[in-house]
N, CA, C and O atoms as CSV, one atom per row, in Angstrom:
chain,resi,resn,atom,element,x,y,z
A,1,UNK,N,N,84.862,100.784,128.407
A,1,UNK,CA,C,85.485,100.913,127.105
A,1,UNK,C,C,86.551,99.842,126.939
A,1,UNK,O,O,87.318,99.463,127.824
A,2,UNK,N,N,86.497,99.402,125.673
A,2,UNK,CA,C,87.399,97.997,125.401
A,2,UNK,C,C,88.055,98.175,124.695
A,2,UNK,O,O,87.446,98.565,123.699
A,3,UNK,N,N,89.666,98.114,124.440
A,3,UNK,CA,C,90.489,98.348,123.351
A,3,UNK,C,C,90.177,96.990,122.392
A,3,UNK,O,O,90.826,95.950,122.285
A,4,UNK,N,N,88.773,97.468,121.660
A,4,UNK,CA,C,88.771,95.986,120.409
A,4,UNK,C,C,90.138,96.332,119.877
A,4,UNK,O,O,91.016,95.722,120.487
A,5,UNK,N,N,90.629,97.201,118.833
A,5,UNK,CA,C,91.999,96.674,117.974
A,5,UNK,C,C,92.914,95.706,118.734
A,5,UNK,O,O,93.507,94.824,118.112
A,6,UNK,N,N,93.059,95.856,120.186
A,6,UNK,CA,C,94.575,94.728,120.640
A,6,UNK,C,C,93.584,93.598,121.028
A,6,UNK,O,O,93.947,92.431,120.881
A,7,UNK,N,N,92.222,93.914,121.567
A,7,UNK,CA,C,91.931,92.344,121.733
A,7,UNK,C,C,92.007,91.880,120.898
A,7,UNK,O,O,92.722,90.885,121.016
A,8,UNK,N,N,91.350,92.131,119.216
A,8,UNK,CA,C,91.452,91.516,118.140
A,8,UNK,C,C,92.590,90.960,117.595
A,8,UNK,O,O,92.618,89.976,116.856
A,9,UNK,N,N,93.868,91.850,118.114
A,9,UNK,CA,C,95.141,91.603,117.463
A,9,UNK,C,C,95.686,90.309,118.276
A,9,UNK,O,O,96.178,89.309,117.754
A,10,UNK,N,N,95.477,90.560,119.815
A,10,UNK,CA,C,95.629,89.301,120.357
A,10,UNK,C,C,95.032,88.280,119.650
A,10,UNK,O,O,95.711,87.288,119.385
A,11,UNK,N,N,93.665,88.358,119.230
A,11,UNK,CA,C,92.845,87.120,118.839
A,11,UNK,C,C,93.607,86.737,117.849
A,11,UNK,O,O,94.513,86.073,118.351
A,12,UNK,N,N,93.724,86.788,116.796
A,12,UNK,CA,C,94.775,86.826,115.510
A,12,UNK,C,C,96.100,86.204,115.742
A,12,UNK,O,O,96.504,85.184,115.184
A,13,UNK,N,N,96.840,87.026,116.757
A,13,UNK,CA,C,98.193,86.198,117.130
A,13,UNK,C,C,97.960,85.205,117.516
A,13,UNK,O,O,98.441,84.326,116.801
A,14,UNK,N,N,97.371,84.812,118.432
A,14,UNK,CA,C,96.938,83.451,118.948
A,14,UNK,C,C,96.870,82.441,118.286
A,14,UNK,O,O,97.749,81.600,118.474
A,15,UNK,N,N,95.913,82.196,117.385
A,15,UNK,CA,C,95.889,81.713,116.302
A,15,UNK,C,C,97.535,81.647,115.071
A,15,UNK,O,O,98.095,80.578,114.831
A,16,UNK,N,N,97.809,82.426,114.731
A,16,UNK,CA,C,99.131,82.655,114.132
A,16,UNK,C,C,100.282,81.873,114.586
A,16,UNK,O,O,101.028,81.109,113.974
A,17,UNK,N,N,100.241,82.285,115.929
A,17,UNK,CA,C,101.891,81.691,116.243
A,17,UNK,C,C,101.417,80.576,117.895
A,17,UNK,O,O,102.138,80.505,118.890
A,18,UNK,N,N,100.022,79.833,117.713
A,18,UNK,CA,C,99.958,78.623,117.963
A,18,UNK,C,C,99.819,79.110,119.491
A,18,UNK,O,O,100.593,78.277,119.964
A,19,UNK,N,N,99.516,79.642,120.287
A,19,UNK,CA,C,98.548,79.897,121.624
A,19,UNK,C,C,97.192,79.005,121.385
A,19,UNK,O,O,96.389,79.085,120.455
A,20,UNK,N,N,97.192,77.929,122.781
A,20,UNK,CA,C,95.662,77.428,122.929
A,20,UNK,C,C,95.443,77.795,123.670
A,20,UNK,O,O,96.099,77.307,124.590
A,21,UNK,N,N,94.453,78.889,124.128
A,21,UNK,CA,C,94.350,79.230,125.808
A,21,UNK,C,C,93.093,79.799,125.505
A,21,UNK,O,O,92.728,80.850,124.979
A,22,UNK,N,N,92.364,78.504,126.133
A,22,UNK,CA,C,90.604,78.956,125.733
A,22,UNK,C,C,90.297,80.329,126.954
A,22,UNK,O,O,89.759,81.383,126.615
A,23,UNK,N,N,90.680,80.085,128.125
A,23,UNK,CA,C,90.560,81.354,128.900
A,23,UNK,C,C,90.959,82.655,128.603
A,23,UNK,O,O,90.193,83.607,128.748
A,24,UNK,N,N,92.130,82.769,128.188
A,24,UNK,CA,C,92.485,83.812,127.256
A,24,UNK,C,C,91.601,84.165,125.897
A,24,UNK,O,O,91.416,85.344,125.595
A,25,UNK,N,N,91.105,83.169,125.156
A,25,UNK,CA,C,90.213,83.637,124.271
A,25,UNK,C,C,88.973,84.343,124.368
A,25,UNK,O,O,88.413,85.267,123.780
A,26,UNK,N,N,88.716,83.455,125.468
A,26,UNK,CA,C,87.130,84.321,125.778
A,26,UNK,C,C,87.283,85.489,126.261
A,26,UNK,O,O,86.517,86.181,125.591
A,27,UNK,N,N,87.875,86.246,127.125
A,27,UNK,CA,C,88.672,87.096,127.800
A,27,UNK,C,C,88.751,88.321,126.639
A,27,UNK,O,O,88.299,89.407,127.002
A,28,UNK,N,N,89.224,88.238,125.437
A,28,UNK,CA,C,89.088,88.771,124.504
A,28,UNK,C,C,88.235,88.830,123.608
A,28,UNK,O,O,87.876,89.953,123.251
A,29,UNK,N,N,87.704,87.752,123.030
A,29,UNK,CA,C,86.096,87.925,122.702
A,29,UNK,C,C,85.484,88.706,123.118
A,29,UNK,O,O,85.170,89.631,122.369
A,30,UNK,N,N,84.989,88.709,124.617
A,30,UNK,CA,C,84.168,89.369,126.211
A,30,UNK,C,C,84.313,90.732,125.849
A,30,UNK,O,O,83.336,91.467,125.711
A,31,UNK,N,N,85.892,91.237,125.633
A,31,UNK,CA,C,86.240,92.805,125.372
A,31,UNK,C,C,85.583,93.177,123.691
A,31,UNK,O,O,85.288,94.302,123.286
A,32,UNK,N,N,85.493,92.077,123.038
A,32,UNK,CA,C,85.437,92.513,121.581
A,32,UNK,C,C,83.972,92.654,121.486
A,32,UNK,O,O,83.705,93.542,120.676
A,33,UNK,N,N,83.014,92.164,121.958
A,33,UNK,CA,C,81.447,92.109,122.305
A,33,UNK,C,C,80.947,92.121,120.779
A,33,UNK,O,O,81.872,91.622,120.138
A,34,UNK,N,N,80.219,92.361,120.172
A,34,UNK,CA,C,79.176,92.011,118.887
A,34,UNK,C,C,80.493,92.748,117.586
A,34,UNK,O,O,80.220,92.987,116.410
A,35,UNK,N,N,81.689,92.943,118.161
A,35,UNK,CA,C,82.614,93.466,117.122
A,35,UNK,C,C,83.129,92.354,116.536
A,35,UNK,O,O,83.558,92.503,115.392
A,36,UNK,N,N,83.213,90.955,117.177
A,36,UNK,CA,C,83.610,89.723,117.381
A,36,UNK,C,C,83.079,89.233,116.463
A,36,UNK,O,O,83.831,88.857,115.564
A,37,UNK,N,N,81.978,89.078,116.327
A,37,UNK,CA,C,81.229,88.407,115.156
A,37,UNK,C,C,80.285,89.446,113.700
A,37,UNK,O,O,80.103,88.998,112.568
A,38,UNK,N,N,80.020,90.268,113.986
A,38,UNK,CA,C,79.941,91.602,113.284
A,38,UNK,C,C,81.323,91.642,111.944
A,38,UNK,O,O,82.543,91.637,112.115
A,39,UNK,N,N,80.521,91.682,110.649
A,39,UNK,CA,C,81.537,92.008,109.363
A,39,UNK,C,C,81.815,93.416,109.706
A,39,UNK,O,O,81.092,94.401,109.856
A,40,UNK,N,N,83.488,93.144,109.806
A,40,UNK,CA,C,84.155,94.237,109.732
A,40,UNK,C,C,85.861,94.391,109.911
A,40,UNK,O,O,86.440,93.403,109.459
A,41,UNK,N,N,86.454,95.071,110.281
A,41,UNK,CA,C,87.667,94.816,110.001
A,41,UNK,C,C,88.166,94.598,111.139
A,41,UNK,O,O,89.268,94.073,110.976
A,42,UNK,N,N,87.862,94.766,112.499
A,42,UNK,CA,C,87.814,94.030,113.809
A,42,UNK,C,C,88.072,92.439,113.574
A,42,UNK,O,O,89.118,91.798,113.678
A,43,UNK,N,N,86.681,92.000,113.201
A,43,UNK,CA,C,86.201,90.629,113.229
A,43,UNK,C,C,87.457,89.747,111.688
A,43,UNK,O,O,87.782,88.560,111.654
A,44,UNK,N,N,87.827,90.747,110.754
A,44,UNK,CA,C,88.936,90.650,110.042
A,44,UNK,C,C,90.237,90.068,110.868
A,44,UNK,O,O,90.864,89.019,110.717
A,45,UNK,N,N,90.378,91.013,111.682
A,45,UNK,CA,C,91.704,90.600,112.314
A,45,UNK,C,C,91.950,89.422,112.615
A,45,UNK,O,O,92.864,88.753,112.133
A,46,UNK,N,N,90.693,88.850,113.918
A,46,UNK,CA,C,89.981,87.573,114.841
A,46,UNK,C,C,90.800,87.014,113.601
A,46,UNK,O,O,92.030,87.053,113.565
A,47,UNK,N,N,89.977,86.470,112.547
A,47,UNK,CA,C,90.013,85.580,111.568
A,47,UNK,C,C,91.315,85.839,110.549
A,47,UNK,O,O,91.101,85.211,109.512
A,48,UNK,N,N,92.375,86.429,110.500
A,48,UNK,CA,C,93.524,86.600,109.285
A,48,UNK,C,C,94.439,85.230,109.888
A,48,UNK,O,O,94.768,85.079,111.064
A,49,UNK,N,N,94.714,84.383,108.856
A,49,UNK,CA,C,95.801,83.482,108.922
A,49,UNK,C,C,96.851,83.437,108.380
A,49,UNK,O,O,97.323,82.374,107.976
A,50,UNK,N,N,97.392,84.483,108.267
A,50,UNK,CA,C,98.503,85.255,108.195
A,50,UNK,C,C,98.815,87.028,108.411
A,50,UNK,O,O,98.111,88.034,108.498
A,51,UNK,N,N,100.060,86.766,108.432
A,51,UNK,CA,C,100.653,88.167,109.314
A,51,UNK,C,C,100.796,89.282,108.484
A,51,UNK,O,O,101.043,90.434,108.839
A,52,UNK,N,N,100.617,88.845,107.328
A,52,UNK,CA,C,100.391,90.129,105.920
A,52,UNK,C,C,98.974,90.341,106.294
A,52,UNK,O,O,99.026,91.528,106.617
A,53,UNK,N,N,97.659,89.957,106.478
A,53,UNK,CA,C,96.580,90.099,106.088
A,53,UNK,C,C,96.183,90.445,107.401
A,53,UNK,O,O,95.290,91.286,107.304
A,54,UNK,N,N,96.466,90.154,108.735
A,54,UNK,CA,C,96.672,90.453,109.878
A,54,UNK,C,C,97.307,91.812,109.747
A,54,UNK,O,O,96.669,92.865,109.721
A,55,UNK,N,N,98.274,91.732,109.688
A,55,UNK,CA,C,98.786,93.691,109.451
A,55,UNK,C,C,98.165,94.360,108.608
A,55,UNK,O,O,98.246,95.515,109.026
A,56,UNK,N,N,97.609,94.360,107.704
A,56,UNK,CA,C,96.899,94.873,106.716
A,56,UNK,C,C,95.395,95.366,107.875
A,56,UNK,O,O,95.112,96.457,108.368
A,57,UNK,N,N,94.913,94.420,107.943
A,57,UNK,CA,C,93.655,94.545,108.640
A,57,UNK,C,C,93.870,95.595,109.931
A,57,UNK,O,O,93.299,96.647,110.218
A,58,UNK,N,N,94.686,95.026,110.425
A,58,UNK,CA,C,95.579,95.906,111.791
A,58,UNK,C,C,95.558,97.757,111.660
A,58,UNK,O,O,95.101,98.610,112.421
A,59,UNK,N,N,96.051,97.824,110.748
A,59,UNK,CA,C,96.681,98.780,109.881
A,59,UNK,C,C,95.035,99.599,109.546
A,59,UNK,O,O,94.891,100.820,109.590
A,60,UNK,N,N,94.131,98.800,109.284
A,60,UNK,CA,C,92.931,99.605,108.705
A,60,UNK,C,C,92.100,99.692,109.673
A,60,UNK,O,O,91.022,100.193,109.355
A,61,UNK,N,N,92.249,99.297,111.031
A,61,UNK,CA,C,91.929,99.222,112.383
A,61,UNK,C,C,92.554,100.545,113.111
A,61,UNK,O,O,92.159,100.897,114.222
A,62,UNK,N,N,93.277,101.047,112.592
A,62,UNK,CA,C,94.196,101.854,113.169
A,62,UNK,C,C,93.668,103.588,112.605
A,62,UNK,O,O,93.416,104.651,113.172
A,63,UNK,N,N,93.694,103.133,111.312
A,63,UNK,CA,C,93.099,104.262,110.291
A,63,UNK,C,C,91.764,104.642,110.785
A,63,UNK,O,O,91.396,105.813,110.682
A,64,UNK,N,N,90.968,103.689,111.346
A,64,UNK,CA,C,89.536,103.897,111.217
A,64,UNK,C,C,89.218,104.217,112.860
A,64,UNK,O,O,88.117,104.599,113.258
A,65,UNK,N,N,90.160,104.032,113.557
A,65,UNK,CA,C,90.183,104.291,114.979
A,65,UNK,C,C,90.495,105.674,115.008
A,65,UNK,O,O,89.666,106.270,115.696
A,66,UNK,N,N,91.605,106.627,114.399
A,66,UNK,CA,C,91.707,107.638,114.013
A,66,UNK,C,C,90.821,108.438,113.761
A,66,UNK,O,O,90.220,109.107,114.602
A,67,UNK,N,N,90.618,108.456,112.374
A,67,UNK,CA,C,88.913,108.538,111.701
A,67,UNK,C,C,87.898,108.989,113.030
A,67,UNK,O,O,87.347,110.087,113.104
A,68,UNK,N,N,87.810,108.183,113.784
A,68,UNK,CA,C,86.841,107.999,114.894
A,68,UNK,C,C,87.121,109.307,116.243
A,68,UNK,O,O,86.464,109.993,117.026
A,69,UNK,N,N,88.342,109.090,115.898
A,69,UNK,CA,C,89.050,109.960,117.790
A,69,UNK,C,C,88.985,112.022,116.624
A,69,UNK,O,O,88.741,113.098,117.168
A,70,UNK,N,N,89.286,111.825,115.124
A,70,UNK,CA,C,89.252,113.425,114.514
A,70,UNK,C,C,87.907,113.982,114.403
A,70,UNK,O,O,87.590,115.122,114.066
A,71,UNK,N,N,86.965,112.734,114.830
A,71,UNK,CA,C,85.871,113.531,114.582
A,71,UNK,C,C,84.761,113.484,115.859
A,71,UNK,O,O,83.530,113.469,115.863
A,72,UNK,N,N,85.520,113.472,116.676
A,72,UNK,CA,C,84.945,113.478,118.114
A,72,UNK,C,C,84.796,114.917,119.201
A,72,UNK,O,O,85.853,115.493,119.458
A,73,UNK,N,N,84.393,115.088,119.393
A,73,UNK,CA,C,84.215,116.413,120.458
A,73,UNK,C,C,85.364,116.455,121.258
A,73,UNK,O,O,85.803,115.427,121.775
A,74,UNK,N,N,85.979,117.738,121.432
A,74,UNK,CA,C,87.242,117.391,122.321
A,74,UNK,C,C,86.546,117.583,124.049
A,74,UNK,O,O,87.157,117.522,125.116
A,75,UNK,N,N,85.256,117.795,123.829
A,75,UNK,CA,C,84.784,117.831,125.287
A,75,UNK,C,C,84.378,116.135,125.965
A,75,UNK,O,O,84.255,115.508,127.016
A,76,UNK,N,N,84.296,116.014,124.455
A,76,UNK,CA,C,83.483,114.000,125.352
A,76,UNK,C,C,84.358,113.477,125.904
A,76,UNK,O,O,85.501,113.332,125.471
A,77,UNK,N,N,83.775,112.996,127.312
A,77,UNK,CA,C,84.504,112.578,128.037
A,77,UNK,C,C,85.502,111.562,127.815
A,77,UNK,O,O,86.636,111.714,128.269
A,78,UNK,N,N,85.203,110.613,127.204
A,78,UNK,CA,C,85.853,109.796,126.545
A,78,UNK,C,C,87.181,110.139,125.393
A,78,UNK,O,O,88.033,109.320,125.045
A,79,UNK,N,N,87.097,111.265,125.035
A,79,UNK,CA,C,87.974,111.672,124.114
A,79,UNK,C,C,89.395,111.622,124.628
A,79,UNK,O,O,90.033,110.985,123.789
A,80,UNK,N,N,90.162,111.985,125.586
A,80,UNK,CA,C,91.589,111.524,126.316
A,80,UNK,C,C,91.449,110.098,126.523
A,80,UNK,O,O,92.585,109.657,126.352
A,81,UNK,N,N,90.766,109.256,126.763
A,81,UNK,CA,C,91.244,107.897,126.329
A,81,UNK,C,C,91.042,107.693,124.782
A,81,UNK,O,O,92.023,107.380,124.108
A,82,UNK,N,N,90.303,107.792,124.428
A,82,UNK,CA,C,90.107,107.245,122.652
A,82,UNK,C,C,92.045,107.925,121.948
A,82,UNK,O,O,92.712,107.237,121.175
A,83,UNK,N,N,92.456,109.123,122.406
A,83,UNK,CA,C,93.660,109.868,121.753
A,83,UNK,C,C,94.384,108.834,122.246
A,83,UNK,O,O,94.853,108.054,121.417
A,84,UNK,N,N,94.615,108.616,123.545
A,84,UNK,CA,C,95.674,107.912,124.024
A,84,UNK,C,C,95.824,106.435,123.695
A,84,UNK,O,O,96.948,105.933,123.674
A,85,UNK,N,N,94.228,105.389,123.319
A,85,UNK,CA,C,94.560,104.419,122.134
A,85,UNK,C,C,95.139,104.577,120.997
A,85,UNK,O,O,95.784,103.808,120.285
A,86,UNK,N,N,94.785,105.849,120.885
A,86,UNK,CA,C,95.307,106.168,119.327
A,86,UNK,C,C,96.669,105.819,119.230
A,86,UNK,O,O,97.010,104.896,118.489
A,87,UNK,N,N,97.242,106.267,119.699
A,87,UNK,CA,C,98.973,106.687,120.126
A,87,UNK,C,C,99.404,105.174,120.567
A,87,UNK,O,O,100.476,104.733,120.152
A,88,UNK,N,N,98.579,104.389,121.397
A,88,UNK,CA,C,98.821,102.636,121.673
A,88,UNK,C,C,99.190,102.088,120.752
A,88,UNK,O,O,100.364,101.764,120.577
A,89,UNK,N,N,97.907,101.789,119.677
A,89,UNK,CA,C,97.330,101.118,118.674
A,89,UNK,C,C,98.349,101.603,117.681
A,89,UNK,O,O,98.625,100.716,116.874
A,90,UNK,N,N,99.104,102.918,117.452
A,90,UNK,CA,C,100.165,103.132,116.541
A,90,UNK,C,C,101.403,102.481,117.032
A,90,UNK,O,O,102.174,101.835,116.322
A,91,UNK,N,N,101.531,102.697,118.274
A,91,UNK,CA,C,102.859,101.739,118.822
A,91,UNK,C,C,103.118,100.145,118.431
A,91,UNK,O,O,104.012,99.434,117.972
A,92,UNK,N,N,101.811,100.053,118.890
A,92,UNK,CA,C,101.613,98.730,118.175
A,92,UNK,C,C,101.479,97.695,116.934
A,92,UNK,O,O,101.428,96.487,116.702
A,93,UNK,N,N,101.452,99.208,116.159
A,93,UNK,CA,C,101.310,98.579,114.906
A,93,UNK,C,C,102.669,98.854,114.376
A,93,UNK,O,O,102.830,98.467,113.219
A,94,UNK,N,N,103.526,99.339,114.853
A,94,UNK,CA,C,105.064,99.709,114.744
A,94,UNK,C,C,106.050,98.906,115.256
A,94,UNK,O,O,107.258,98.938,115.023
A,95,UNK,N,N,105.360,98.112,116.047
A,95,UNK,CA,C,106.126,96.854,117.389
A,95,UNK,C,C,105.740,95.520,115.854
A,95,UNK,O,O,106.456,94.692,115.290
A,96,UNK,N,N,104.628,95.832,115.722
A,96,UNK,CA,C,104.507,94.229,114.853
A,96,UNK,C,C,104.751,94.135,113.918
A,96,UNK,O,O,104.927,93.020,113.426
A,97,UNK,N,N,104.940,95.777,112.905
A,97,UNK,CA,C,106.015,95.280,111.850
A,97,UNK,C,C,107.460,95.228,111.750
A,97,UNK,O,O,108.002,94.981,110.673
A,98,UNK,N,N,108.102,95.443,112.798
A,98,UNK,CA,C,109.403,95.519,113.388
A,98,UNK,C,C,109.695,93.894,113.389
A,98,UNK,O,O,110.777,93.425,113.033
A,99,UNK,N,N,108.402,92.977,113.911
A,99,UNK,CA,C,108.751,92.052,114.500
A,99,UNK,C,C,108.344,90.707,113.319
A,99,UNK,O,O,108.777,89.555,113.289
A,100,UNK,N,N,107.228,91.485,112.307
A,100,UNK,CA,C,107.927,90.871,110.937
A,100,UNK,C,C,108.831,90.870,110.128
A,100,UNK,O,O,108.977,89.826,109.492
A,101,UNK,N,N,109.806,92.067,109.838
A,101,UNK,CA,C,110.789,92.560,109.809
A,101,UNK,C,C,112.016,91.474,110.185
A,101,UNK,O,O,112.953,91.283,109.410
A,102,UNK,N,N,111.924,90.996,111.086
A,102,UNK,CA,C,112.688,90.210,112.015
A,102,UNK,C,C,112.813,89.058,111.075
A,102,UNK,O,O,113.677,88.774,110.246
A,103,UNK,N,N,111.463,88.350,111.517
A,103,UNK,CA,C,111.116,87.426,110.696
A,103,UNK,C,C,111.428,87.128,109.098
A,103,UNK,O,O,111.906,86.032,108.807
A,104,UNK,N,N,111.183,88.015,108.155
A,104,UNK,CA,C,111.771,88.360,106.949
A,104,UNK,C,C,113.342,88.661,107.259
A,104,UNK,O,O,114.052,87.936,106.563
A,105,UNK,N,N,113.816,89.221,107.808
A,105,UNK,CA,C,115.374,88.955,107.525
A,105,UNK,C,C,115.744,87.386,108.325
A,105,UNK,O,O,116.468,86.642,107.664
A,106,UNK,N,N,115.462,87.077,109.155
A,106,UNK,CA,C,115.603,85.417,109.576
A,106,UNK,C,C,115.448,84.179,108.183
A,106,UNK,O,O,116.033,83.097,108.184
A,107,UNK,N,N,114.609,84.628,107.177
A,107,UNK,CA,C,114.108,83.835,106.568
A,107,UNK,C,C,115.373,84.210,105.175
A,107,UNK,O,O,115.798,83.321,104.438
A,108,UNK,N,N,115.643,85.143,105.106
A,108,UNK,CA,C,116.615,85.719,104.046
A,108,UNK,C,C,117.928,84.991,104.368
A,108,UNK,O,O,118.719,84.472,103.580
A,109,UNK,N,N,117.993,85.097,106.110
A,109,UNK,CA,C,119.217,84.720,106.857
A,109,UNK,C,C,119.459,82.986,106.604
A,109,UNK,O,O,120.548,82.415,106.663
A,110,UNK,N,N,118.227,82.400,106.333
A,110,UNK,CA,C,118.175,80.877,106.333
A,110,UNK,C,C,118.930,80.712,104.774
A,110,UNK,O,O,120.108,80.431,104.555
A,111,UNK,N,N,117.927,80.963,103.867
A,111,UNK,CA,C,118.253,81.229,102.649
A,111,UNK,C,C,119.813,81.271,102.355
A,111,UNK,O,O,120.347,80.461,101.598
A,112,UNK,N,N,120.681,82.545,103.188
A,112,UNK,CA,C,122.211,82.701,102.747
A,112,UNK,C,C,123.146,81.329,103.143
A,112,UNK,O,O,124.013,80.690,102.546
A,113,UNK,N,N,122.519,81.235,104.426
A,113,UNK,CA,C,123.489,80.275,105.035
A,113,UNK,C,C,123.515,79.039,104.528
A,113,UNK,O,O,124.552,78.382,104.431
A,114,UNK,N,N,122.193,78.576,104.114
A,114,UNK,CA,C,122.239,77.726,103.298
A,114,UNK,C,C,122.925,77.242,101.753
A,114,UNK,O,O,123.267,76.143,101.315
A,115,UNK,N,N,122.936,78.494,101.236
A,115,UNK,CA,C,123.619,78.382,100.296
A,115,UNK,C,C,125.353,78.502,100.640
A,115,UNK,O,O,126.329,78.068,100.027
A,116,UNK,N,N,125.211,79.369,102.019
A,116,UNK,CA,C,127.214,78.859,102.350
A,116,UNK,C,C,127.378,77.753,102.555
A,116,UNK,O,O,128.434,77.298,102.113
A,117,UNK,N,N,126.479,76.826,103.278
A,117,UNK,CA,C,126.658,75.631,103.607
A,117,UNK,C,C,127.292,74.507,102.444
A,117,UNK,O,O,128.222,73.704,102.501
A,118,UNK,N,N,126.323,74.865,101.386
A,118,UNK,CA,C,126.516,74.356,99.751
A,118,UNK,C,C,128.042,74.837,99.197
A,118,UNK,O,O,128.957,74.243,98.626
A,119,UNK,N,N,127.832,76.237,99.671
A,119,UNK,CA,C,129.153,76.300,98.911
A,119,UNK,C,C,130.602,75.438,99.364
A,119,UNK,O,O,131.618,74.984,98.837
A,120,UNK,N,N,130.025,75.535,100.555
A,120,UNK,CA,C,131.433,74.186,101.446
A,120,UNK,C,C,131.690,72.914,100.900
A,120,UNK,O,O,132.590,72.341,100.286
A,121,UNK,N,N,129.937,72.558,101.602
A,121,UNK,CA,C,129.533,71.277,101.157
A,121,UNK,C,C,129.076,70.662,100.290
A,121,UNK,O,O,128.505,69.607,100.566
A,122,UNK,N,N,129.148,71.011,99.225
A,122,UNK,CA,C,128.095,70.881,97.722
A,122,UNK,C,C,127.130,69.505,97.889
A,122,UNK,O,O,127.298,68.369,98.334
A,123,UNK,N,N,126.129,70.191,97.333
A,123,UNK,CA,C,125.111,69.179,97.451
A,123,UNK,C,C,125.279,67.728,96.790
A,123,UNK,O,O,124.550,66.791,97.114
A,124,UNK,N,N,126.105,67.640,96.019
A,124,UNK,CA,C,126.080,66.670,94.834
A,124,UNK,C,C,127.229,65.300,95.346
A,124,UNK,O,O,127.201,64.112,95.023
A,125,UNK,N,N,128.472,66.274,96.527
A,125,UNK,CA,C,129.491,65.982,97.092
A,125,UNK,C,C,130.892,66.355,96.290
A,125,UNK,O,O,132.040,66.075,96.637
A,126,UNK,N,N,130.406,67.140,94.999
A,126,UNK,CA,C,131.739,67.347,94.454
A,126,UNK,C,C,132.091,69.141,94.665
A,126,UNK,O,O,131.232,70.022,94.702
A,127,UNK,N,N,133.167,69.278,94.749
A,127,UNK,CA,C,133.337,70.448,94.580
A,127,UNK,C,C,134.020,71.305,93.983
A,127,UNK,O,O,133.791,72.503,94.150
């Protein structure tokens, strides 16, 4: 059993925030098996070039993993791992909007300072 949602999410970051690591790629591919290339919201993730559409996708990866673990037998064997992705795959999707979060106030943070900078230094040189 392969956690496709984080390989995928790995695949995605990688891409995003500039990882070349062909060994690492395949590595995750390998785990993602015909989910990889298969239309769907897996193979969504692989491919989002950005972190809105990446979380979005993430996010419906998460829903549908759910979906999957409420309507499962609580005898299949598999069912205590599928719950306990569940509970991962939510952590995780709680870790990465935290960590856009970040990002959006950094970018707000650029924005202010910049304009204190102006207010010192005026752009024009007069003040």
């Amino acid at each position: 059993m392969a956690c496709k949602e984080l390989s995928a999410l790995r695949l995605g970051l990688m891409d995003l925030i500039g990882i070349d690591d062909p060994a690492e790629k395949e590595h995750d591919k390998k785990d993602l098996g015909e989910s990889a290339v298969q239309a769907g919201v897996i193979r969504s993730i692989t491919e989002s070039r950005n972190l809105s559409k990446l979380m979005n996708f993430y996010a419906h990866a998460v829903v549908d993993l759910h979906e999957k673990v409420s309507g499962m037998e609580k005898e299949d064997e598999s069912y205590a791992y599928h719950q306990a992705l569940l509970v991962l795959t939510k952590k995780v999707e709680q870790d990465l909007s935290n960590q856009v979060e970040g990002l959006k106030k950094l970018y707000q943070d650029l924005d202010e300072i910049h304009h204190f900078l102006h207010d010192i230094y005026p752009a024009n040189g007069k003040k």
